[in-house]
N, C-alpha and C positions, 0 to 999 in steps of 0.2 A: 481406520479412522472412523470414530462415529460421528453426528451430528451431536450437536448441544449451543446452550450458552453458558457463559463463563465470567461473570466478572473477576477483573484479575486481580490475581495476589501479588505481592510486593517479596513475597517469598521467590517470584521466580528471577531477580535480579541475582539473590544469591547460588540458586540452581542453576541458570544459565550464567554464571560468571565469565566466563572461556569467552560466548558468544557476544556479549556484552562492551566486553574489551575489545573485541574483534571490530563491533561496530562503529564504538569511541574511536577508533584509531584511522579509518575508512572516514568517519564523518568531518575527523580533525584536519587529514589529510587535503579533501575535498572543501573545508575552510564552511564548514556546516554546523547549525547546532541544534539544537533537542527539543520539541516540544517538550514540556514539563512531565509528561507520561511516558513520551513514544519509547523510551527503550521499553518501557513495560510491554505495550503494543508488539514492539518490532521484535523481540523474543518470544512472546506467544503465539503469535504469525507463523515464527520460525521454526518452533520445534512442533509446529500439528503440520507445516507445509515434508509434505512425503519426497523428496529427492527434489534437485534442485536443477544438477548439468543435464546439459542438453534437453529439456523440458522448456516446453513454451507457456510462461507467464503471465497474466496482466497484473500490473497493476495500477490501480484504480485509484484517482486522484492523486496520480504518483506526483504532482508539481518538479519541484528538483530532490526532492527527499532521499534522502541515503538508502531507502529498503533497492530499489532499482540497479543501484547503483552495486548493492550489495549482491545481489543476485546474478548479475551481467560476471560479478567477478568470480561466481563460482558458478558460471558455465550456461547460465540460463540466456535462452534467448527473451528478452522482457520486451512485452507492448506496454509502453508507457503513455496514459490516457490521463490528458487532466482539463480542463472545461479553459483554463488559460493556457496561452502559445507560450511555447518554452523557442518559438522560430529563432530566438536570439540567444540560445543555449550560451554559455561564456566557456571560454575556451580551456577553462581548467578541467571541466569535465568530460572533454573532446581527447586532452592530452592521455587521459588515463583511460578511455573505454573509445570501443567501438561505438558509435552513435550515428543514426539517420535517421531521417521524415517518412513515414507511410506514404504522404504526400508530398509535392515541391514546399506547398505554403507549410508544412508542419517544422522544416529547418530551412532558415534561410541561407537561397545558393549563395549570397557574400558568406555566411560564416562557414560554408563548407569548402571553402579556399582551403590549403593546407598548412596549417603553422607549426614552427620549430617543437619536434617532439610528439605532433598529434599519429596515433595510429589512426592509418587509413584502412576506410572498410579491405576486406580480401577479396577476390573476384567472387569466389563462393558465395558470398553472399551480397554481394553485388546482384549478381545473378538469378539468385534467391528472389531479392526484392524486388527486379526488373518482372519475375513471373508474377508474383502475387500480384502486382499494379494492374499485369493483364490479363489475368484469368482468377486470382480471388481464390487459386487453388490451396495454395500452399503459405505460409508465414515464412517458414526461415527454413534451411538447410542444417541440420546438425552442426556443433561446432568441430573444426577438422582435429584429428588428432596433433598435429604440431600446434592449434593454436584452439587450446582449454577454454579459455575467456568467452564469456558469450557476447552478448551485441543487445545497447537499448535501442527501440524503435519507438519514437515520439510519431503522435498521435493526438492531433487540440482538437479534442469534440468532449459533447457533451453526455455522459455516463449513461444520459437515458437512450440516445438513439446512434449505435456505435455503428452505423452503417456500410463503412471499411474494414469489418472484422465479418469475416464467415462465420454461421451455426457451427458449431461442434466443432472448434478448432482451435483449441488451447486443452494447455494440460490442468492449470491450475488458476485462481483470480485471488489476488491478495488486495486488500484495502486498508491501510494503516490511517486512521481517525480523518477522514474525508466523507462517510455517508453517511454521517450528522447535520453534515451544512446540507441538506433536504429536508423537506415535510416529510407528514407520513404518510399522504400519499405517490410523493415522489421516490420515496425511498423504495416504494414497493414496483414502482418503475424501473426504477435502476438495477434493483435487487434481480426482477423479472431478467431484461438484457444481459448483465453479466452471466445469469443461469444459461442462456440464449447462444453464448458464445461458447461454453463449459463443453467441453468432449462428455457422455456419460462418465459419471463415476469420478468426477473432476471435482474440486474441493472449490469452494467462497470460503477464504478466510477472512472478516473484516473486525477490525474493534471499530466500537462506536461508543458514544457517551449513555451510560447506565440513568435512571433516574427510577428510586424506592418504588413508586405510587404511579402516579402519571406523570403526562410525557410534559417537559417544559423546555423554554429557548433559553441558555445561556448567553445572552446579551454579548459579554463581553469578548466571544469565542464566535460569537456566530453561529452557534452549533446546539444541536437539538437535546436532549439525554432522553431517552428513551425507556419506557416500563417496560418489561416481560411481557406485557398483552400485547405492544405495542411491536417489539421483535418478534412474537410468534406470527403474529399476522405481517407483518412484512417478507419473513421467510417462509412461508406456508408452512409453519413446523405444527404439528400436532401437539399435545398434551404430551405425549408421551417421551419428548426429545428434552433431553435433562437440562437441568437450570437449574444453578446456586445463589436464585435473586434471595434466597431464606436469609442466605448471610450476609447480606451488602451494609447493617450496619458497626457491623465486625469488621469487614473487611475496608471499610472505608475508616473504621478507628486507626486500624494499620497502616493504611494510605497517608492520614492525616502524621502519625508521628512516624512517616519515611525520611529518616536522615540523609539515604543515600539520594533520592529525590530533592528534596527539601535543600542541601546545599549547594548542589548542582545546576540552578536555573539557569536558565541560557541568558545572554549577556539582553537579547531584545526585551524580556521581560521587562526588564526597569526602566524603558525608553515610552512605553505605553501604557494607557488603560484598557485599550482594544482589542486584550488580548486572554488565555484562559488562564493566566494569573498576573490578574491587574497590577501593573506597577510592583513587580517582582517581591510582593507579599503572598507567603506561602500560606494559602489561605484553600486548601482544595475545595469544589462548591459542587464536584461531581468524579465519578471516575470511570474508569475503563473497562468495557463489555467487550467481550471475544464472541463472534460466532464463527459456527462451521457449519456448514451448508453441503451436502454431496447431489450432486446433479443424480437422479434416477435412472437407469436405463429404460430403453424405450420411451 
């Protein structure tokens, strides 16, 4: 895997078909629906993220979002970190996946009662979790052969100072359109930390909001879009780490007439303006940036 950025094509809905449907059905399931881009997001995530079982995760602004979710089900152990308490997770997401708090306050003990149908954690990683609270050493225990499924671990802090995660002790940091909602000096904070937690050689995949020129606030999203000058200095990438911003207004003609997109909006759109397509008018006013990041060794 190299480093680069990426704004993304709308071509890879059709490349990653398989995966796509995969996610639709996992998102349906779990009674979830779509930011207006994420499947774009959550496919380019997926096919630069290098192996997935048994590999330890984070991801980054995970809130309740289906990437986590996805991930736990094909074997990952996921540190799920999002700046709001998921303490009152709802119990649909309990019945289908392993699920526990880094700390007491990250899941509340009422909702970790057991209800009709929930898997309870296994001792293995019970036990897992009982070390890391006391020594910091360790995250998780592999998942056991009889039981593939990996396990999400909620975690409500905030991205810049992850002080319950050890240096060098993940395998990978996924970010699905979450370190937009920071400045740009914040995001170089954040950026910094997840590097901080990255094993050498460990991937930052994140999209964020692209912007041609400079950087501007999308009011109605909350959320930043970001130039090329503005992601090289936040990832400390050099000149020489590749960028496609030459064709963002190509790519964003494609963006704008995506049917598969465009008919698709999730049902919240149309109940708000507060949101990154107002009152569910397909109106794109920005789109989607992939970067990759490799932690250096040494």
């Amino acid at each position: 895997m190299e480093e680069k950025i990426e704004i993304l094509s709308v071509e890879l809905l059709e490349h990653e078909r398989s995966r796509v449907e995969e996610l639709k059905k996992l998102a349906w399931q779990l009674k979830l629906e779509f930011g207006w881009h994420y499947l774009l997001d959550l496919v380019w995530i997926l096919k630069h993220l290098e192996g997935i079982s048994g590999r330890r995760i984070l991801d980054a602004g995970a809130g309740v979002g289906v990437m986590q979710w996805y991930l736990a089900q094909h074997g990952a152990q996921v540190i799920s970190v999002d700046r709001e308490s998921r303490a009152h997770l709802a119990a649909r997401f309990r019945r289908k996946f392993q699920v526990a708090g880094l700390r007491d306050v990250d899941l509340s003990p009422l909702d970790q009662m057991p209800v009709p149908g929930q898997k309870s954690l296994t001792g293995s990683v019970k036990s897992a979790l009982k070390h890391f609270k006391e020594s910091g050493e360790d995250l998780f225990t592999p998942p056991s052969v009889q039981n593939k499924q990996g396990m999400v671990l909620l975690y409500n802090q905030d991205l810049r100072q992850m002080i319950g995660i050890p240096d060098a002790s993940l395998d990978a940091v996924v970010a699905v359109s979450a370190l937009e909602h920071n400045s740009l000096n914040d995001l170089q904070l954040v950026v910094n930390e997840l590097i901080r937690v990255l094993k050498p050689g460990g991937s930052l995949l994140a999209t964020l909001g692209a912007a041609p020129h400079d950087d501007w606030f999308h009011e109605p999203s909350k959320g930043w879009c970001y130039s090329e000058a503005s992601l090289r200095k936040a990832f400390d990438f050099s000149s020489e780490v590749p960028s496609n911003y030459s064709e963002y207004d190509r790519l964003m003609m494609a963006l704008v007439n995506c049917q598969a997109l465009r008919d698709n909006l999730a049902s919240f759109y149309f109940r708000s303006g507060e949101n990154g397509m107002p009152w569910g008018v397909w109106d794109p006013q920005y789109q989607s940036v992939g970067v990759c990041k490799i932690k250096q060794h040494g």
